[in-house]
TINUTI-941190 format. One line per 4 residues: number of its first residue (from 1); their letters; for each residue x, y, z of N, C-alpha, C, CB. Coordinates in Angstrom, 1 decimal. Glycine has a CB too. Example, Ala and Ser with C-alpha at 12.3 -4.5 7.8 and 13.67 -1.06 7.14 Angstrom:
2
1) as) 13.2:-5.7:7.8:12.3:-4.5:7.8:13.2:-3.3:7.8:11.3:-4.5:9.0 | 12.8:-2.2:7.1:13.7:-1.1:7.1:12.9:0.0:7.9:14.1:-0.6:5.7
# end
This chain:
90
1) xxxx) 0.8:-1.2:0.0:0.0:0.0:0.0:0.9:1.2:0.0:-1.0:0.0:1.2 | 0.5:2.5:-0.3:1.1:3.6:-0.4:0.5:4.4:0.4:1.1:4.0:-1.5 | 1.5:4.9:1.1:1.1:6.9:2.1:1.8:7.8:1.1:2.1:7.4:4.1 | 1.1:8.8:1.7:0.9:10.3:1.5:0.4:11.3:2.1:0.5:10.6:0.5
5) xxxx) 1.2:12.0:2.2:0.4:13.5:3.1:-0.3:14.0:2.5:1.2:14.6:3.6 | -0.9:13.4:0.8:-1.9:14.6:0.2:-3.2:14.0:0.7:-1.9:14.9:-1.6 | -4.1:14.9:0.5:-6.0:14.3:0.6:-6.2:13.4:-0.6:-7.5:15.8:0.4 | -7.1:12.4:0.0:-7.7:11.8:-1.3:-8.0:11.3:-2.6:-7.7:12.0:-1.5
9) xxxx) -8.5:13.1:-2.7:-9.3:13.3:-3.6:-7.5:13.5:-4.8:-10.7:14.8:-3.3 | -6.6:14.0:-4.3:-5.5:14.2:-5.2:-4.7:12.9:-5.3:-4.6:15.3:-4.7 | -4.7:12.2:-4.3:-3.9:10.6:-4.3:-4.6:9.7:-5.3:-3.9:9.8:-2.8 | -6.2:10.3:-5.5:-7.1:9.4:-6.4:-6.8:10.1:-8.1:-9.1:9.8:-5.9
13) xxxx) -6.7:11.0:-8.0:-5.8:11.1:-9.3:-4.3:10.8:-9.7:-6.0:12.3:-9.6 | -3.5:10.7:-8.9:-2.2:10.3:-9.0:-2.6:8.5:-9.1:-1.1:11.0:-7.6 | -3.6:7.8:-8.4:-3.5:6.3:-8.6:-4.4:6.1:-10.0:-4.3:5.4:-7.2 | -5.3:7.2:-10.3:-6.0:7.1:-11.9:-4.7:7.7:-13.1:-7.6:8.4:-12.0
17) xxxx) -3.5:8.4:-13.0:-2.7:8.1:-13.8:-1.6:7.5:-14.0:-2.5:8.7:-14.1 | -1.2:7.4:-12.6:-0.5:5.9:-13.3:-0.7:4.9:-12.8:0.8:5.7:-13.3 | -2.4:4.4:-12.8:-3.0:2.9:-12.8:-2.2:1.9:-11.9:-2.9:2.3:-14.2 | -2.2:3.0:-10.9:-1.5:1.8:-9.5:-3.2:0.7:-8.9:-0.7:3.4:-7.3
21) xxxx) -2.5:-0.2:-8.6:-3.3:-1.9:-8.3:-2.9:-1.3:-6.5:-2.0:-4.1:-9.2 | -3.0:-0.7:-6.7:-3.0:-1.1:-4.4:-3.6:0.6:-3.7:-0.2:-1.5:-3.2 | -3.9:-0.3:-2.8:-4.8:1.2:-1.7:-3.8:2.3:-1.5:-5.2:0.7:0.2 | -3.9:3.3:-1.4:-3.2:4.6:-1.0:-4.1:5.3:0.5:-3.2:5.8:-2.4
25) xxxx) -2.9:5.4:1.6:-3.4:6.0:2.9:-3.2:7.1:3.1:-2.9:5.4:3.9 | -4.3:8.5:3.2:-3.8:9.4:3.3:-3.5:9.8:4.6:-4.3:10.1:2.7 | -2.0:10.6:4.7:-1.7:10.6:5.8:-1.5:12.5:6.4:-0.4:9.6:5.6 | -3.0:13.0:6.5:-2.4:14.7:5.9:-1.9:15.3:7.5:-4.1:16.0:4.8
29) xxxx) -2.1:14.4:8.4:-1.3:14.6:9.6:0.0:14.2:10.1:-2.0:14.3:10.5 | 0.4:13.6:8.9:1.9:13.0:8.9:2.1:12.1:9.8:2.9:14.0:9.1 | 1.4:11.6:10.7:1.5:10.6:12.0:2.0:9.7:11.1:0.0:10.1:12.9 | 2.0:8.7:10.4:2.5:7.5:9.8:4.1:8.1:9.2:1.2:6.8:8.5
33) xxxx) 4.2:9.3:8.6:5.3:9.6:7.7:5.8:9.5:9.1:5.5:11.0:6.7 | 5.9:10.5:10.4:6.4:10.3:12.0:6.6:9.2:12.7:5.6:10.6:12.9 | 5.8:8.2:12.7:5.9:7.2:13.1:7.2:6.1:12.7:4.6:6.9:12.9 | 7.1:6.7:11.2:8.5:5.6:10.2:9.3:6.2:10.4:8.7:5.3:8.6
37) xxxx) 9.2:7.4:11.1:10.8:8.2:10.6:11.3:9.0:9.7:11.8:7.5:10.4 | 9.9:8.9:9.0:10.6:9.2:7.5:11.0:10.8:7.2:9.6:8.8:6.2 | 11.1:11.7:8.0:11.5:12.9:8.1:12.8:12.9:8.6:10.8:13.6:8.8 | 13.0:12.3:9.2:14.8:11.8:9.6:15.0:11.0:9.1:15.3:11.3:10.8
41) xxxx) 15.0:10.0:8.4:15.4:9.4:6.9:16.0:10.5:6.1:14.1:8.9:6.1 | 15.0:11.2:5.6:15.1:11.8:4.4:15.7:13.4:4.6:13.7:11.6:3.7 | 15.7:13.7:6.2:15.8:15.1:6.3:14.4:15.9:6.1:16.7:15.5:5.5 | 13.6:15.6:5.2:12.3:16.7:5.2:11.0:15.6:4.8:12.5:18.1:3.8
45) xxxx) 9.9:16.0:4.7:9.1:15.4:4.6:9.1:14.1:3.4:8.3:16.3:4.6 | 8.8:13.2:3.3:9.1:12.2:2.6:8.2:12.9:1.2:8.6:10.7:3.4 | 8.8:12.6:-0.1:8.5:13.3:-1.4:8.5:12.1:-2.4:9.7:14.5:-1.7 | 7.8:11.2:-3.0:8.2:10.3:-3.6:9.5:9.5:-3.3:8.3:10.9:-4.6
49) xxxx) 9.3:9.1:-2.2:10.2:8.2:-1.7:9.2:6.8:-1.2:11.2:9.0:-0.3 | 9.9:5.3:-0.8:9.4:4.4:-0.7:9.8:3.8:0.3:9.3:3.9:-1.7 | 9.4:3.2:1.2:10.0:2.5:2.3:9.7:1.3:2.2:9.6:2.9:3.5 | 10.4:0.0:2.3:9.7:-1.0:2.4:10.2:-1.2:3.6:9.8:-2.0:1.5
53) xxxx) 8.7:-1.6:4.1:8.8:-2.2:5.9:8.5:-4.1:5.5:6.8:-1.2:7.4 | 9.3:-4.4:6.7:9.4:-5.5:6.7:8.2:-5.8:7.2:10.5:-6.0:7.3 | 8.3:-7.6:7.9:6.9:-8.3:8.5:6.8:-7.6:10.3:7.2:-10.4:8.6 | 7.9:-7.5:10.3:8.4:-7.1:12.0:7.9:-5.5:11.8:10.5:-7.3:12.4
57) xxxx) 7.5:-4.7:10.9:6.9:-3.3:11.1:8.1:-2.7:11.0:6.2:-3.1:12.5 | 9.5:-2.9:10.4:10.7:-2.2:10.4:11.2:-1.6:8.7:12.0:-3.2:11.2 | 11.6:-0.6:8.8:11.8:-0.5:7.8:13.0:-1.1:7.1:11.7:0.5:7.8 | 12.8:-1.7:6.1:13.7:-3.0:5.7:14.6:-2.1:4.1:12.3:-4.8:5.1
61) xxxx) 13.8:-1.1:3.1:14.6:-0.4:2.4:14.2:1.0:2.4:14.7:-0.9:1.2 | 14.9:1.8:1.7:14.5:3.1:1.4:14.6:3.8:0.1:15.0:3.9:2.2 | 13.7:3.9:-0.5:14.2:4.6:-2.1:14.1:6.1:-1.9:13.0:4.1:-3.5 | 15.0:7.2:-2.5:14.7:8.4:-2.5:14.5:9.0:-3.7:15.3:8.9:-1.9
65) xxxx) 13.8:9.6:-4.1:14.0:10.7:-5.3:13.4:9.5:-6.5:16.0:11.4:-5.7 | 12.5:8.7:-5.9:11.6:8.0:-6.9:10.8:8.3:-8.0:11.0:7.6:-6.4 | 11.4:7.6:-9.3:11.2:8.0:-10.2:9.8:6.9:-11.0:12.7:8.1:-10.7 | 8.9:7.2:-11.2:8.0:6.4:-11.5:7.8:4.3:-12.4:7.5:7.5:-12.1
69) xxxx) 8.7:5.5:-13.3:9.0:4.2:-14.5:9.2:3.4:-14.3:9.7:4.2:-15.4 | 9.4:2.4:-13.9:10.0:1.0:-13.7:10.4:0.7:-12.3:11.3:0.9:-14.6 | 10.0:1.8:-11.2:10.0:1.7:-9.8:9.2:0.1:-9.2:9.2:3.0:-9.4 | 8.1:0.1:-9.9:7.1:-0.8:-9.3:8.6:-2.5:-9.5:5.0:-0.8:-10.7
73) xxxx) 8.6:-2.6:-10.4:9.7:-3.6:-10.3:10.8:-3.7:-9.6:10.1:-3.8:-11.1 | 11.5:-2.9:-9.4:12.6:-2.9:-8.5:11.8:-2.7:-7.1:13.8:-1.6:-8.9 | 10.9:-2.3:-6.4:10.4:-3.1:-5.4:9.9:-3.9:-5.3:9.8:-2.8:-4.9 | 8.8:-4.8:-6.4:8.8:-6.5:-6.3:9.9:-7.1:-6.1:8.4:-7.3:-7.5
77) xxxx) 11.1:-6.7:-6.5:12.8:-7.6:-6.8:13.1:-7.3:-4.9:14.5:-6.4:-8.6 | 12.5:-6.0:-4.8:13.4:-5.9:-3.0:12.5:-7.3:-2.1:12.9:-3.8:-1.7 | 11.2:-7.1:-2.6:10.2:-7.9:-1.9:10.7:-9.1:-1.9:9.0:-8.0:-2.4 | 11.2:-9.9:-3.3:11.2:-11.1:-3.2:12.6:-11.4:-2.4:10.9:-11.7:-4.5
81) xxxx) 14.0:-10.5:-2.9:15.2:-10.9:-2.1:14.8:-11.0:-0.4:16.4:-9.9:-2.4 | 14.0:-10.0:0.0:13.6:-9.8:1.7:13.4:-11.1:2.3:12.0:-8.9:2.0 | 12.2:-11.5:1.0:11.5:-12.8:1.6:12.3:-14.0:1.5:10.0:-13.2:1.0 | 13.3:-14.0:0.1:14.1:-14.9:0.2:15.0:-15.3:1.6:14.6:-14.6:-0.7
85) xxxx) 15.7:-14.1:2.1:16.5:-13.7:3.0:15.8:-14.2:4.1:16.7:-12.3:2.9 | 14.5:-13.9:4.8:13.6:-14.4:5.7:13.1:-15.8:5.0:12.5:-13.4:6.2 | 13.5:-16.6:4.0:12.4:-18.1:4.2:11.4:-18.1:3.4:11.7:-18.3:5.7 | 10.4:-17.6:3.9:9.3:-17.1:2.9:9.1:-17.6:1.6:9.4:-16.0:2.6
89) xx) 7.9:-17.4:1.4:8.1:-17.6:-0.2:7.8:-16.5:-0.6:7.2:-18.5:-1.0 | 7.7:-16.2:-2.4:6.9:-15.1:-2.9:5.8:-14.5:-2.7:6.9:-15.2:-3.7
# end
């Protein structure tokens, strides 16, 4: 799933152009961006950046300055090495 600090009604147009398959949380009180850190991660509010949290609730990678195109795959590929790494399957 995806966060964002925008409303909505604007995350519903960013998932209608580029035809993202998963829920988006808005987060316009930033409590979840806080909660991850992701302001001290990144130094400022998280901007097209990606976190992948593990099963344990930790953050397991960090992408910055995410670029759309071909993103979605190079996080399936983190997903699957994670799970490889933990046992798991795909």
């Amino acid at each position: 799933m995806g966060v964002s600090a925008d409303k909505p009604e604007i995350q519903q147009r960013f998932i209608d152009k580029f035809e993202l398959t998963f829920p988006m949380i808005s987060d316009t009180d930033k409590s979840i961006i806080v909660e991850y850190g992701a302001r001290e991660v990144l130094g400022v509010t998280a901007k097209r950046s990606t976190f992948l949290i593990d099963p344990r609730g930790m953050i397991a990678r960090v992408w910055t300055k995410v670029k759309i195109k071909g993103h979605a795959e190079e996080v399936v590929d983190a997903i699957r090495e994670l799970s490889a790494a933990s046992g798991g399957a795909d």
